[in-house]
N, C-alpha and C positions, 0 to 999 in steps of 0.2 A: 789574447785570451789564455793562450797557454803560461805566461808567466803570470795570470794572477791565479794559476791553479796552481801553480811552483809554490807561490808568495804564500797560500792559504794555507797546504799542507806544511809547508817549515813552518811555519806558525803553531800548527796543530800539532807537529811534533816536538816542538821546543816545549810548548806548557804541558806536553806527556811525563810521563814518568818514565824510570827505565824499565820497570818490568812490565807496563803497556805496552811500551815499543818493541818488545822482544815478542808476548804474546802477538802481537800484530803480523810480525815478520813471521811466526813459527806458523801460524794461520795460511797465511799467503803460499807460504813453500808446499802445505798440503795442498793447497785449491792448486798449484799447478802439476804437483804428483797425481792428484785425483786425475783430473781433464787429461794427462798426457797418456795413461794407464788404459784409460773408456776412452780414447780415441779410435774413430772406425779406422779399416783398413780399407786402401785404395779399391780392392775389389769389391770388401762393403758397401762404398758409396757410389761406385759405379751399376754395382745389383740393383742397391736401393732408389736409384733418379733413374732408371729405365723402369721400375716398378709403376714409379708418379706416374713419367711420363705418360704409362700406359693408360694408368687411371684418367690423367687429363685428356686424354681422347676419348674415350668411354663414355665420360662426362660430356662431352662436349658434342659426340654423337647423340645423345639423351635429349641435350638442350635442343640442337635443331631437328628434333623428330625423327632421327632415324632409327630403323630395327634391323632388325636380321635381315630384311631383304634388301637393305643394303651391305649385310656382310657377306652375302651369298649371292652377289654380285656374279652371274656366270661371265662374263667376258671381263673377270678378274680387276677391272679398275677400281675397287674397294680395296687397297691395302690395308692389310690387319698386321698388327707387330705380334709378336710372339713374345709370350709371356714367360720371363724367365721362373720358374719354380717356386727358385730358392727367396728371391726377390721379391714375390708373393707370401711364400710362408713370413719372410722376414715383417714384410707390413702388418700382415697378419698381429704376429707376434707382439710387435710393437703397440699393435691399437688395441689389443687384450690387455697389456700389461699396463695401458692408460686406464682403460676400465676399471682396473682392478684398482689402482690407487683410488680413482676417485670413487668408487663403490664398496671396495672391501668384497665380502661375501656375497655383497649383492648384483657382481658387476655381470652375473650369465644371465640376468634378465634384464639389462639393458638394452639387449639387443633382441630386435623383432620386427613383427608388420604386423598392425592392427587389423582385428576383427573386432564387427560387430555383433553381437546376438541378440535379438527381440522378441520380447514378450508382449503378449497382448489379451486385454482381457474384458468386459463387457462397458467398460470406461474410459480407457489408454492404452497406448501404445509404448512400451519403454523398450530403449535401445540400450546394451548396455556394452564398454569396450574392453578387450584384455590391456589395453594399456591405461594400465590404474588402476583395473580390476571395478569399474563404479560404472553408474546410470552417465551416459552422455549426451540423452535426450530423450524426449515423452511427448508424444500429441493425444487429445484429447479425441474422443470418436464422436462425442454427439454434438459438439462444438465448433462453429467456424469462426474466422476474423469477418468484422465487416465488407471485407472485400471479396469475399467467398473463398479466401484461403482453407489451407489445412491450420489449425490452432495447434501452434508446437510452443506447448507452456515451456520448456527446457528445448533449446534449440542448441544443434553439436556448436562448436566454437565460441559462443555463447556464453557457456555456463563449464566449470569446473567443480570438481568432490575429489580429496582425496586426505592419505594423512601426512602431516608434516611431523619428521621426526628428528631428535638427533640420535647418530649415529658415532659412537667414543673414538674420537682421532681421525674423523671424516668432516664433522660438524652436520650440519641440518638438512636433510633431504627428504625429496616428497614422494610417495609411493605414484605419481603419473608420471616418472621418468623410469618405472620399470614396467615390463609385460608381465603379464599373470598370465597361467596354465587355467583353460576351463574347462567345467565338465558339461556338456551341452546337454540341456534338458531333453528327453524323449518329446518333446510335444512344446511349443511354443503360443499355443492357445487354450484358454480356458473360461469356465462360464460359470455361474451359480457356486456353490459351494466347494469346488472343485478350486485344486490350488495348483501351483507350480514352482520349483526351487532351480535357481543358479547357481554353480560355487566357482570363484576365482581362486586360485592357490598361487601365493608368491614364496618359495623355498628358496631359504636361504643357507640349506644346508645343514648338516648333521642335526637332522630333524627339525630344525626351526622355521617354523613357517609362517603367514600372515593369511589366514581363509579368510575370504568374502563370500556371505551369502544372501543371496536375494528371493524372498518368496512373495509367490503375484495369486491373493484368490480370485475368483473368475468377477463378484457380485464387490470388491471392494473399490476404494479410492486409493487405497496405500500400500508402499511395497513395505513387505519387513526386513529389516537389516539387522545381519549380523556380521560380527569380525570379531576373529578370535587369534590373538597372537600367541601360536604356542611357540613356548623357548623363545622368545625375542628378545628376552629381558635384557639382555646385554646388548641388542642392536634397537631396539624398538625404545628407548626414552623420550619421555616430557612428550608424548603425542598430543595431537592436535589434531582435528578434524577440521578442514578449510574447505566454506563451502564459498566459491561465488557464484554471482548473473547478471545479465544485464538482460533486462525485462523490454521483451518484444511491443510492439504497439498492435493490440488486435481492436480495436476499438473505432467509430466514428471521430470522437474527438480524443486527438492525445495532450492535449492541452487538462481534459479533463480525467484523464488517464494522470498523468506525471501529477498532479493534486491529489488522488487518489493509490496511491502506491509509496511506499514504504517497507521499513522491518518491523513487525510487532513481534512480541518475543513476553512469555509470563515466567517470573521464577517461582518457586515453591515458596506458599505463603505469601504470596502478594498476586494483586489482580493483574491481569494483564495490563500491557504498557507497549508504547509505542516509539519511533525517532521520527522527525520532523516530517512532512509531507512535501515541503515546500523548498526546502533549503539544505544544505549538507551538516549530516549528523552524525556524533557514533554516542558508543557507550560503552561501558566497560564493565561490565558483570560481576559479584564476586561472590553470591549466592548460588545455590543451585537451580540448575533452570528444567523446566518442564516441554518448553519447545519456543522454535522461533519461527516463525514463515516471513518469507519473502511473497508479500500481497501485493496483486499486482490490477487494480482494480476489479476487476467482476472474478477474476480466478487467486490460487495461490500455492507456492509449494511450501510444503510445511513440516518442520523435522521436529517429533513430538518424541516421547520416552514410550519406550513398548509399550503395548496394551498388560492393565493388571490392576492389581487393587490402587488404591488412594496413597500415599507416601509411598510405595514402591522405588525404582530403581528412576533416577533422575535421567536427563538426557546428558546433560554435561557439571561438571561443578563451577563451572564458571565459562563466560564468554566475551569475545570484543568484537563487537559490532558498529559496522559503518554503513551508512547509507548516501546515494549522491544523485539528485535527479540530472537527469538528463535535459540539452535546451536545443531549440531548432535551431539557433544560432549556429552553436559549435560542433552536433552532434546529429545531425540531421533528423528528419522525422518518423523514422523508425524506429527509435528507444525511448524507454522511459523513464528505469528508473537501474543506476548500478546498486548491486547488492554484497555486502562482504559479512561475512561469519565466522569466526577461528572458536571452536568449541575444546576446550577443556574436558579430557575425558575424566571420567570419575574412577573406571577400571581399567589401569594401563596394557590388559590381558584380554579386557572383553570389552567391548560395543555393540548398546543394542537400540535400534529405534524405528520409528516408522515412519517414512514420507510420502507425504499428502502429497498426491498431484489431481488438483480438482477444481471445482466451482464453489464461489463464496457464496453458497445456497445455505442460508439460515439453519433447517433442518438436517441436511446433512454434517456441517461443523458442530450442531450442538450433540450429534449423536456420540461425537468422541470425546465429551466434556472439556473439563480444563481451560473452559471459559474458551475455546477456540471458535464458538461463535462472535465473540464479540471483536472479531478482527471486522467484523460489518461494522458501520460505525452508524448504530441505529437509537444515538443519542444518548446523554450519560442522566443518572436520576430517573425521573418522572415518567422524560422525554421516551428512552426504553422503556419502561415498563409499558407505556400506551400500545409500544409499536408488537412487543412479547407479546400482548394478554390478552390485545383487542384486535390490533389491524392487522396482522400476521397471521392468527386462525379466521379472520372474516376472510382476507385475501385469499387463504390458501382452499377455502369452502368453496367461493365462488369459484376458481380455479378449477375444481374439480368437475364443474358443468359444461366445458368445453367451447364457452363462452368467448368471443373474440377481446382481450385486454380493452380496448375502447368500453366495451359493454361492460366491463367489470370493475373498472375503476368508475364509472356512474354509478352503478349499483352502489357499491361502496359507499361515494359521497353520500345517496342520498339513505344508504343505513345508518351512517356515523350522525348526520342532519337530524334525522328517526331520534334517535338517542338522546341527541343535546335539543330536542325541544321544549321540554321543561324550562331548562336556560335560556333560549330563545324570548320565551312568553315570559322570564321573569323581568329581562333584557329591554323586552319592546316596551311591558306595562311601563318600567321605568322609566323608559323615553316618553310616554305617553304625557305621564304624569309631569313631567319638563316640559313636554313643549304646552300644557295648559297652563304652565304657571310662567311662561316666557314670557309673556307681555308685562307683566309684574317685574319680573326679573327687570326686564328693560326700563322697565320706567324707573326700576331703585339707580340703576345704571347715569342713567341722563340725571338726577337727580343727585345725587353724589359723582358726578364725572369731574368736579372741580376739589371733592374733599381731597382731606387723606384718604389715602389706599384701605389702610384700617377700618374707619369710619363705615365706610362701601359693605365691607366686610361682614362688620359687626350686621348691620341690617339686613342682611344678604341671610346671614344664618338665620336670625329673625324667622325672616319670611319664614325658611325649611319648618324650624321647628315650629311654628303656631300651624303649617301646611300640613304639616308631618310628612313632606316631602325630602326624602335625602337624595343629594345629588351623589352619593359613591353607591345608590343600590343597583345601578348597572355594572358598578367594577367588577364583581364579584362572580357576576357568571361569564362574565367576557376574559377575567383569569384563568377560570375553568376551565376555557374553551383553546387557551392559548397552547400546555401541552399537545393538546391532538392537531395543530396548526404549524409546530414544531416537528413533531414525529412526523409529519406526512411531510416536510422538509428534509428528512433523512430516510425515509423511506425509500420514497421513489427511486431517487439515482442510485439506490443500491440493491435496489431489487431485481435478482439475474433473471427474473421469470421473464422482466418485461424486454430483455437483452435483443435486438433487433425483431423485437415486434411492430410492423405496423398498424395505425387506424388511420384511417380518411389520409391526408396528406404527407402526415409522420413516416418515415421510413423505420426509425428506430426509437421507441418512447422512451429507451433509457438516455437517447441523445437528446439536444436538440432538433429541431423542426426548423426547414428552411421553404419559403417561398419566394425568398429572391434573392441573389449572391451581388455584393454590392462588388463595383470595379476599386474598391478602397477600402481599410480597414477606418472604422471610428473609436478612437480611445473609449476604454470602460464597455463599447458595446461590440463591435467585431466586424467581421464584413458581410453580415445576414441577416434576412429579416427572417424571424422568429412569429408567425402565426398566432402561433396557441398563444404567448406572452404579448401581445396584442389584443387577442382578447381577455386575457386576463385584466388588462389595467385596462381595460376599457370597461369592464365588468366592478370592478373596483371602483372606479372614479362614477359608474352609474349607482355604486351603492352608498358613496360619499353624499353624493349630493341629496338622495334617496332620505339620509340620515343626516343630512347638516341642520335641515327647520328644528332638529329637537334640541341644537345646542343654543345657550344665549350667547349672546352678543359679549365678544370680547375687548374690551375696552383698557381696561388696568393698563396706565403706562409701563412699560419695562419688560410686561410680559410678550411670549410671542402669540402671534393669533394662533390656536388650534385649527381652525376652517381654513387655515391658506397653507397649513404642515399637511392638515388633509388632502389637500386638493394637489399639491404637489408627490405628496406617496405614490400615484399612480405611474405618475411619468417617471421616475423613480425606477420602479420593478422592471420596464423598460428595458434600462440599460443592466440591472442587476440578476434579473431571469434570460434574458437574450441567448446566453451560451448550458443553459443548466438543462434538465431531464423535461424532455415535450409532459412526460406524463404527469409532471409538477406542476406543469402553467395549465394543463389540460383541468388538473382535479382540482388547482384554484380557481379558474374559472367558472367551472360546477358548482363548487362549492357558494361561488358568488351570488349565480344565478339561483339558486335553490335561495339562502335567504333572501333574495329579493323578493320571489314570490310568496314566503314566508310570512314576509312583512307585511306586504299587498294582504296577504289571506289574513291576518290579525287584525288588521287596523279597518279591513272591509267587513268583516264580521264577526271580530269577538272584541273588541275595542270601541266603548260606546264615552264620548271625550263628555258629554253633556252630563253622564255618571260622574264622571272623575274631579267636574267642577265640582257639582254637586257635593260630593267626598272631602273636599278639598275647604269645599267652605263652612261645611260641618266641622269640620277640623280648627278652622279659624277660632271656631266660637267655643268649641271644648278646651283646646290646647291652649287658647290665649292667655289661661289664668295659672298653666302646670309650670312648675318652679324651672329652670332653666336647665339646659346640659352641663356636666362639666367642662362639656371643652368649648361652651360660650362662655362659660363665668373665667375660663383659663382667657381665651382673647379680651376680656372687659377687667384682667388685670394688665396684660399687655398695654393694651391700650390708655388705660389711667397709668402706666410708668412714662411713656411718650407724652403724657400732658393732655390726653382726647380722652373726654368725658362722655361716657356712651350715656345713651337715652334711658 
């Protein structure tokens, strides 16, 4: 080995030049004047390893638990060595002057022992530490976990804040590797109107400093942060504010927790926006941004731009964001979702913002505008606006009467019912009106079941028009009805009111509902049976069949039957409700049952079929002779291009 190192370096100095090889020698000769010059002296290094040594007993008394009363050992079998002075100062010395390289100006506050200080106020609890100078954890007070924990939205080790900088001729460091000086507020509680301030000071000397300030009102959700780097400008470059978490599991299911958890984040001039719920995402910023929260299903922390007019002072000019859910596989079933942030400051001298640590309560996020309600995800279009204008002030009404959730989600259905009964009665006439003209229907059916498809067709319309019966005049209120069928699909599981509420069996109507734990998981459905979604699609499939005499007979090759798509929907919901919000399957099955009885009530007493023939056959004899629609005289050109000559 040795002569192919010989081989390589003649080699390498054969194809040098000469004045390489002389720079190389002149090099060399200094590195051994340097090392021979800063060589210790024998008493040096005899000082400095009785120094160690001492430390590694120190140490090593620490690891196996012992204290002073084993150094104070009266029957003297504890020897203690004696600590040479100089040997001490020397390590000393030495571990200052590392500091100092690797920190520069910064390196007297590298060293310390962390304090906590906490505030608390008629919402949270926020702890915050001198090492970083930032928040290192928050529990919420009117809040628990499912399991009757304390709710610590920001849990210490958890979660990190702080700034990343460079520093000229050090390279890039973060303010949680130094202690900050604080000034301890008079009073660490407060209520109503009444506020409270923290300041962390990190000095870096001939007056340059890095303030952190933190104020808590007694009645809000949010701290106010400031940081103000005086004189930094030469140590303080290209900041960055780094925020992460990884988001606790306070929930019944964290399956539906990890679905529900993400970064949503809005820039200025554009609507909010969100990263993947399901999968790992980032994105990268290059607008100014207004705020970003890490939503963590029913709660959320959220770093918005100070309170102030409209265009105001942004939160960052730009950011990179990453999100990663969490899996029981590799990550056990305490997390949910990891969260990362790197913020862009806009003023490399000031920072200013506010963090949300709260509940994704509709009313409350909308109070701080900036579209931070809409991190609820309470449907896009239409679908919000039902859940805004209509279900959100009915809920919040009822609500107020102290009514048990059970009670108020019926109410609910059968106000929303109230409302769409116009559509109902226009809904059923038109079924009515079908199923008096289904034996017609069927008999064009068996009568053309050998034609063309077309042919069928053509006669089919016929009938409608001489009937003046249209078959899409139920579409049109059963469209209607479908936003508020949707919104109440995004409602529920996100409504924190209903957050471990029980009725009757339900423990928690924002979870699932379990009456029996199966010893197996079943693909698509899980290992529980599900109550309320049992009656749901039982309720369903009684209103299918309730509603199938009014459809005709489907025959048409090629197509699928409607009545067997029907009849299989129920079992369906089954496997697709099983694991979602009891109070979902709860107010579909209200919902089912109310137009059940709906139907029963029109068709037993406002619904007279012996009229409708009547109607119907009048119609034969008026309408028989009115010129045709255009979109039959469109199919009786279709049909003469195929070669079928309609009647």
């Amino acid at each position: 080995m040795a002569l192919v190192r010989i081989a390589i370096f003649a080699a390498y100095f054969y194809f040098m030049d000469k004045n390489a090889v002389i720079g190389l020698l002149l090099i060399g000769v200094m590195l051994i004047a340097y090392t021979y010059y800063n060589a210790p002296s024998e008493e040096e290094i005899q000082a400095r390893k009785a120094a160690e040594e001492q430390v590694d007993a120190k140490s090593s008394e620490e690891d196996l638990g012992l204290g002073e009363a084993d150094l104070s050992d009266p029957e003297g079998r504890a020897e203690v060595a004696e600590v040479d002075s100089a040997a001490a100062a020397e390590l000393a010395s030495q571990y200052g002057e590392e500091l100092k390289r690797k920190y520069g100006s910064l390196a007297a506050n590298a060293k310390g022992e962390e304090e906590l200080i906490t505030l608390r106020n008629e919402h949270f609890e926020v702890s915050f530490s001198n090492k970083g100078g930032v928040p290192v954890k928050a529990r919420l007070l009117n809040y628990k976990t499912y399991g009757g924990d304390e709710l610590e939205l920001l849990r210490e080790g958890s979660q990190s804040m702080g700034y990343e900088f460079v520093y000229p001729s050090l390279g890039r460091l973060h303010t949680s590797e130094f202690y900050f000086q604080s000034s301890a507020p008079g009073r660490s509680q407060v209520s109503g109107e009444d506020k409270v301030s923290l300041t962390y000071t990190l000095d870096a000397g001939d007056g340059r400093k890095l303030v952190n300030t933190y104020t808590i009102r007694g009645n809000s959700f949010d701290v106010e942060m400031e940081s103000r780097m005086l004189g930094m400008g030469s140590i303080f470059t290209e900041p960055r504010l780094i925020w992460e978490l990884a988001g606790g599991s306070f929930e019944k299911s964290i399956d539906n927790e990890r679905n529900n958890s993400t970064i949503f984040y809005k820039e200025v001039g554009k609507g909010r926006d969100y990263l993947s719920e399901t999968g790992d995402d980032e994105e990268r910023l290059e607008r100014r941004l207004e705020w970003v929260a890490f939503k963590q299903n029913f709660f959320s922390a959220i770093l918005m731009r100070p309170e102030g007019e409209e265009g105001g002072p942004s939160l960052a000019r730009g950011a990179e964001l990453r999100s990663r859910p969490f899996s029981t596989e590799n990550d056990g079933d305490s997390l949910t979702q990891y969260y990362f942030a790197a913020l862009q400051l806009e003023d490399s001298e000031r920072f200013q913002a506010r963090l949300f640590l709260g509940p994704n309560d509709y009313r409350t996020l909308r109070s701080y505008g900036m579209e931070t309600d809409k991190i609820i995800n309470l449907g896009w279009g239409i679908f919000g606006w039902v859940n805004r204008f209509l279900v959100i002030p009915i809920f919040d009404w009822l609500q107020q009467t102290g009514m048990s959730y059970g009670l108020i989600i019926l109410i609910l259905t059968l106000i929303i019912k109230f409302i769409l009964v116009p559509l109902t009665w226009k809904n059923y006439l038109s079924s009515a009106r079908m199923r008096v003209l289904k034996p017609e229907i069927d008999a064009l059916n068996e009568k053309y079941k050998d034609a063309e498809p077309m042919k069928k067709q053509q006669a089919t319309m016929e009938l409608y028009r001489k009937t003046g019966v249209s078959p899409f005049a139920g579409c049109l209120p059963m469209l209607i009805q479908l936003p508020i069928l949707y919104a109440m699909f995004r409602f529920f599981p996100n409504a924190i009111q209903l957050r471990h509420e029980s009725f009757l069996w339900a423990d928690d109507l924002s979870s699932y509902d379990s009456i029996a734990t199966l010893p197996f998981s079943i693909p698509a459905y899980g290992d529980h049976v599900s109550l309320f979604t049992l009656l749901m699609a039982m309720s369903t499939l009684a209103y299918t069949v309730f509603n199938s005499s009014n459809m005709p007979t489907q025959s048409q090759p090629g197509m699928p039957n409607m009545k067997v798509i029907m009849y299989i929907f129920p079992f369906m919901m089954l496997f697709f409700f099983n694991s979602f919000a009891s109070s979902l399957s709860y107010y579909y099955f209200l919902a089912n049952l109310t137009s059940l009885l709906q139907m029963w009530f029109i068709k037993r007493f406002l619904i007279d079929e012996e009229k409708i023939k009547a109607k119907i056959a009048e119609n034969k004899k008026k309408r028989g002779k009115m010129p045709k629609s255009r979109f039959q005289k469109k199919l009786e050109e279709m049909s003469k291009q195929r070669g079928i000559q309609p009647k």
